[in-house]
C-alpha positions as CSV (number, residue, x, y, z in Angstrom):
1,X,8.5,-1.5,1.5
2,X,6.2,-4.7,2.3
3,X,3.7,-6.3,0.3
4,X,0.2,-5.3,1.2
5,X,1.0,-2.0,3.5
6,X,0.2,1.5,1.8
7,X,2.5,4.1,1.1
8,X,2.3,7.6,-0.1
9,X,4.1,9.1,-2.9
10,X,6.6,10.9,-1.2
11,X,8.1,8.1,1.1
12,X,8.2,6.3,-2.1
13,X,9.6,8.7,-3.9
14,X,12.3,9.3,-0.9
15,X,12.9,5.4,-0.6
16,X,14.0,4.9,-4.2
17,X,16.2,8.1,-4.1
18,X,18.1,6.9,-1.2
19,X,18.2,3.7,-1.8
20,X,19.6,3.6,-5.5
21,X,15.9,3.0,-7.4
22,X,14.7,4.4,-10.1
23,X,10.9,5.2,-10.9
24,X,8.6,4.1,-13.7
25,X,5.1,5.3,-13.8
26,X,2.9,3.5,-15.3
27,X,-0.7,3.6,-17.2
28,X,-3.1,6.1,-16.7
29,X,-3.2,8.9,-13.1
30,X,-7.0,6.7,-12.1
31,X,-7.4,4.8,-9.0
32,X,-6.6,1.1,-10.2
33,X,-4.8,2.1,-13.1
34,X,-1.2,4.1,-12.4
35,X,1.4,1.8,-11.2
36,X,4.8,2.6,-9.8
37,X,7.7,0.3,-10.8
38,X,10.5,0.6,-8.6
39,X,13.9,-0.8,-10.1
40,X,17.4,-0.8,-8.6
41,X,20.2,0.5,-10.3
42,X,22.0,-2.2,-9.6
43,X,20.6,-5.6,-8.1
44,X,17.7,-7.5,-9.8
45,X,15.2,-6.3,-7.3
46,X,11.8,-5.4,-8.1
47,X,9.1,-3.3,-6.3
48,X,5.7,-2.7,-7.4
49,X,2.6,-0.4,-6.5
50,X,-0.9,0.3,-7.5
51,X,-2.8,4.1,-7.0
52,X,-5.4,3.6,-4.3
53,X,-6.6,6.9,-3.6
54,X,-5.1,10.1,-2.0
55,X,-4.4,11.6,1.6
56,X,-2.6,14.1,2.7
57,X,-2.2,16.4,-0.3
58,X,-0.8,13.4,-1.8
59,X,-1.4,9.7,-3.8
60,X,-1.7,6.7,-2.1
61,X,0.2,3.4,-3.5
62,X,-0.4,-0.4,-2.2
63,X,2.9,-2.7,-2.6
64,X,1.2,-5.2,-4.6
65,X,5.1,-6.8,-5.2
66,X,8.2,-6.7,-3.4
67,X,11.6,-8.6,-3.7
68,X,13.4,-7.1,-0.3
């Protein structure tokens, strides 16, 4: 996950399960206003995304943060 590259809600859904992160959602489901927080269970590492629209049956997140 890089900062500034856009992701859809399943790979990020997939990364944090097999990577050991869990998901917080965040504000309200409008276009500049949900945010996924991605924390690891275990290592202080941080990765953040904001709604940008949808494709493919599914949302569309920008990695606005990233500590990998």
């Amino acid at each position: 996950m890089e900062k500034g590259k856009n992701y859809g809600y399943n790979s990020i859904e997939t990364f944090a399960e097999k990577n050991q992160f869990a998901i917080d959602e965040l504000g309200k489901n409008r276009v500049g206003e949900s945010f996924l927080i991605l924390d690891h269970w275990d290592k202080d590492i941080i990765i953040s995304f904001v709604l940008i629209g949808a494709t493919n049956n599914q949302y569309l997140y920008e990695c606005i943060y990233s500590d990998l």
